[in-house]
N, C-alpha and C positions, 0 to 999 in steps of 0.2 A: 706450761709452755710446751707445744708440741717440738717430737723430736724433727720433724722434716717437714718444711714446706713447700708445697707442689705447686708449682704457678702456672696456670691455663690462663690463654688469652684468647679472646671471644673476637670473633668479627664474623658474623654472617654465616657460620654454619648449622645452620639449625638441620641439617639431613644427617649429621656425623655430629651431634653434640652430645646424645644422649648414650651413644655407644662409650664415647670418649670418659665424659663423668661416670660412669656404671664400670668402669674398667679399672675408674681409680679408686670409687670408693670401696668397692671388691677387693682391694690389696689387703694379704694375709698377715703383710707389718698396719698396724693400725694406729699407732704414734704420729697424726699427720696431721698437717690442715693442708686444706685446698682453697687457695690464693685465685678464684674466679674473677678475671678481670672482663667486663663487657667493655671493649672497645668502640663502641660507638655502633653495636650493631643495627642494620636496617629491618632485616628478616627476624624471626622470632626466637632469635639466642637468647636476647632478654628474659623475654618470657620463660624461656626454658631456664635458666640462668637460678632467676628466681624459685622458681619449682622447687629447684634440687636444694638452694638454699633456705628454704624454709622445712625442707624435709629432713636435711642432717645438719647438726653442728659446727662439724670440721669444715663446712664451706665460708670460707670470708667472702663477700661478694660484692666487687666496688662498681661502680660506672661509671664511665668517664667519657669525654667528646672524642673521635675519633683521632689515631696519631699515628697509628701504626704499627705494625710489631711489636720492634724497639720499646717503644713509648709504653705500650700495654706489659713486658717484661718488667722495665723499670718500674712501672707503677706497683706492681706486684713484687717487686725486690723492696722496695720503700716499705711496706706493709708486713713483710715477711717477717716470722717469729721465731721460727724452727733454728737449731743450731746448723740444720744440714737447708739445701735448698737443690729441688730438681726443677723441671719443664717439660709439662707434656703441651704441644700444640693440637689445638680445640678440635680438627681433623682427623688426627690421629689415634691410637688405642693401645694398652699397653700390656704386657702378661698379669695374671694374678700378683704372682709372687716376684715383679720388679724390683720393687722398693725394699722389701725382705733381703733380695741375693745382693742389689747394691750397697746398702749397710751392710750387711754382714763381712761383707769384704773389706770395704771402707774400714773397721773396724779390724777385724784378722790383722791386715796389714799396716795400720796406722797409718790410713792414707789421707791424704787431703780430697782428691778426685777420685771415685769410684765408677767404673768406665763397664755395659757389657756391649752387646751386638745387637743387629735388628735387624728386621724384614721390610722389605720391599711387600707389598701392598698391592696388585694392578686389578680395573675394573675389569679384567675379564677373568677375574676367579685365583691367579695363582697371586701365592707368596713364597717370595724368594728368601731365601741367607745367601749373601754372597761370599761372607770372608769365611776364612778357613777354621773348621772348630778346632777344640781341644787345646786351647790355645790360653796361657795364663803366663801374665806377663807384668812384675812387678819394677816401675822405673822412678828415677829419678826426674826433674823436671827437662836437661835435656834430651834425656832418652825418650818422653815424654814426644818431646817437639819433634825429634828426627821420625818416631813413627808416625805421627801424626801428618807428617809432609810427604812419607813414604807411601803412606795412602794403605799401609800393608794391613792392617788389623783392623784402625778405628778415623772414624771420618770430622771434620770441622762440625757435627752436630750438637747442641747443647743438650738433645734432648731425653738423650741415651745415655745420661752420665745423673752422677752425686755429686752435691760437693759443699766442704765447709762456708756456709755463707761468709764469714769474714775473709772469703778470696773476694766477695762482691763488693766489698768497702771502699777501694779506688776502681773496682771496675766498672763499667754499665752498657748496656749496649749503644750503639750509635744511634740515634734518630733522624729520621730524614733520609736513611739511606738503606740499599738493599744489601743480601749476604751478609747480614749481622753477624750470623754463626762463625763466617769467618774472621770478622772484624774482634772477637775476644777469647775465641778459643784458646788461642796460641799464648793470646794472654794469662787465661787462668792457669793453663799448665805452668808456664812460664813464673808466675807466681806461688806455686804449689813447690814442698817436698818430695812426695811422694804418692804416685799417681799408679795403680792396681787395674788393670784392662782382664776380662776374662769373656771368651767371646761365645759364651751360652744368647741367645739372641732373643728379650722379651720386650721389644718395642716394636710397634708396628705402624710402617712409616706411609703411610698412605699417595699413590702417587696419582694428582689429579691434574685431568689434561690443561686446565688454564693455569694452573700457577706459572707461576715464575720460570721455575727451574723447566717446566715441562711443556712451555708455548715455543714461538717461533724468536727469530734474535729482534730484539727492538737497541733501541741505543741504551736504553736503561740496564741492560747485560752489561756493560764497558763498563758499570760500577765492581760486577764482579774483576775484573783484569786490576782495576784499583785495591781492591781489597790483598790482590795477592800480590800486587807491589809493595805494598806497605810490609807484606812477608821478609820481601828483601832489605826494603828499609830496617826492618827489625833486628834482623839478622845482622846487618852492620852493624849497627848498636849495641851488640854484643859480642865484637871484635870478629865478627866473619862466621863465626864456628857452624853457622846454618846457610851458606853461599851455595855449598851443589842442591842442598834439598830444598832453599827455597827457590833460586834460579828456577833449575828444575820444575818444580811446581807452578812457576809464573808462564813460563814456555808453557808448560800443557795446557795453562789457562788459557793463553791466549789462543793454541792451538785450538782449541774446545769451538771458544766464541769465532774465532776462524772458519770454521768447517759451518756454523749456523748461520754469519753473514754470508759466506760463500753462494749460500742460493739467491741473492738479491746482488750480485756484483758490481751493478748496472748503479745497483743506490746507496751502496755504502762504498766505492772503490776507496776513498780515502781511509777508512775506518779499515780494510784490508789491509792497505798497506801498514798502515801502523801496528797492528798485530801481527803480521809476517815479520817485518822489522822485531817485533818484540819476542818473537820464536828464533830467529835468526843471532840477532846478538847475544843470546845467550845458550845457543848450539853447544856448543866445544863443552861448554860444562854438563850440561842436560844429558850429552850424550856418554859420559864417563861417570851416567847416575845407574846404577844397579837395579835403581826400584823402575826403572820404565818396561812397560811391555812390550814384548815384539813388536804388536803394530803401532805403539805410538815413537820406537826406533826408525821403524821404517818409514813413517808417516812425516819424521824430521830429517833423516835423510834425502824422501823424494823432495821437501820445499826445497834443503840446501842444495839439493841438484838439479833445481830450477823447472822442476814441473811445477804446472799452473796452478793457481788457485782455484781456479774452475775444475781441472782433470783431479786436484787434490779431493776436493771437496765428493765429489761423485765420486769418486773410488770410497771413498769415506760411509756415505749415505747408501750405497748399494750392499758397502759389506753388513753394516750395520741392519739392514730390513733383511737381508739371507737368514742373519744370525739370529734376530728376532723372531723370525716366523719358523725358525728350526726349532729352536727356545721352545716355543709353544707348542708345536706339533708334537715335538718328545714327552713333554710334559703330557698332553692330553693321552699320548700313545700310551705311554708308563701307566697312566691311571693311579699315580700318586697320588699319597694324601698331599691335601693342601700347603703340602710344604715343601719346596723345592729347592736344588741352589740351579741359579741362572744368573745368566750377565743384568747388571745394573744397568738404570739408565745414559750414564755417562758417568765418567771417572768423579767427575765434578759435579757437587749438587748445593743449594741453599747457599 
């Protein structure tokens, strides 16, 4: 029985498949299998799929009709062996020695969740760390959840993390709906004793201009705004103790999704409203949260004093391309190695 199972889900990457498996089966812990699920792919992930699995062992390699994310995780949890279980998405690529540094932690601290950091990825050559190194930080499960909302160290991703598979026994991902990551993050922690974050950074999160996270606002974004209600619903449910930090976090959701329908105002006025409303009603608390940054303070000041959704938004999108093309220009200027720290795409992602 291997000690960790790695579940990759397949859909349609055949330009970033083979980097992604070569990066896992390269890990200097070698106690693994690799949980290949094809989800219904169209292009030649199958075939590459197959390749890799007839050439090594450690590959499980299932196929199944297409379902989605969700579906492709779960399929690969149902199958899974390993006492531990990670996730690298089939785009992605991850350092040598990942799997190494998060057992070994996982262990040291008899953790359940083994947590480190990651890079940003962009096609025009740079890779970013944005959070702060040197940073090690051993919590319980609420301590867990306040950083996790805080935004300060580690993010709603599944895929930068360890963790004991019997957290997955009542858990699963949602199916049929988007920002999974969010949808059980909060959960597993929330489920867990003790959770080990150390913010050495060997995932590399690749940022591709159609995904999700990285297109223009469609309605199918409003599922995100849902996922971070259910924050606060949660939060209730466990007598309040998470009200400013999930608030908090629901407000800058909405803020987020705010600023991407604001270029279309004309077609989503009603969908504004109800995210200005959702930034609004929960002001007073948002703004007596420590974790927000200057400009998403100032950014909740200028709605509550009644400038425009319009002037909001453009103030927003102008500071944001200055900031980006300064990002870049210093980077190229410096002549750094390929590893930089610079702003992320949004506070919010997956």
């Amino acid at each position: 029985m291997p000690k960790i199972s790695i579940i990759v889900p397949v859909y349609n990457v055949e330009q970033f498949l083979r980097r992604c498996l070569d990066s896992i089966l390269s890990q200097t812990f070698q106690d693994f299998e690799v949980v290949l699920v094809n989800d219904g792919s169209t292009d030649n992930s199958g075939q590459i799929c197959r390749e890799y699995a007839r050439k090594d062992h450690r590959i499980v390699f299932i196929e199944k009709e297409n379902g989605g994310l969700s579906s492709a995780r779960n399929t690969g949890l149902d199958a899974a062996k390993g006492e531990y279980v990670g996730f690298v998405d089939s785009d992605d690529y991850i350092a040598q020695d990942m799997y190494k540094f998060l057992y070994e932690n996982l262990v040291k601290y008899g953790a359940d969740i083994s947590i480190c950091s990651f890079y940003f990825v962009y096609e025009d050559g740079r890779i970013c760390h944005t959070k702060p190194g040197g940073v090690c930080r051993c919590m319980n499960n609420e301590e867990a959840i306040r950083t996790l909302l805080g935004r300060k160290h580690f993010e709603n991703y599944v895929c930068d993390k360890l963790y004991k598979r019997v957290l997955f026994d009542r858990i699963r991902f949602p199916e049929n709906e988007l920002y999974e990551d969010i949808a059980v993050t909060y959960k597993l922690l929330d489920s867990s004793q003790t959770v080990i974050y150390r913010s050495e950074p060997k995932y590399y999160y690749v940022q591709r201009p159609g995904s999700i996270v990285n297109s223009g606002f469609s309605v199918k974004k409003l599922q995100f705004v849902e996922q971070c209600r259910k924050l606060v619903d949660f939060s209730k449910s466990r007598g309040g103790i998470y009200d400013m930090e999930a608030q908090t976090f629901f407000a800058l959701a909405s803020l987020w999704l705010m600023y991407e329908a604001g270029m279309h105002k004309s077609k989503y006025s009603r969908i504004l409203t109800d995210l200005k409303n959702n930034v609004l009603n929960n002001y007073h608390t948002a703004m007596q949260s420590r974790d927000l940054k200057k400009t998403e303070r100032l950014a909740l000041y200028l709605l509550k004093s009644g400038m425009s959704i319009n002037v909001l938004c453009g103030l927003h999108w102008i500071s944001k391309k200055l900031l980006t093309g300064l990002k870049v220009f210093c980077y190229k200027i410096e002549n750094l190695t390929k590893v930089n720290y610079c702003s992320k795409p949004s506070a919010f992602s997956r």
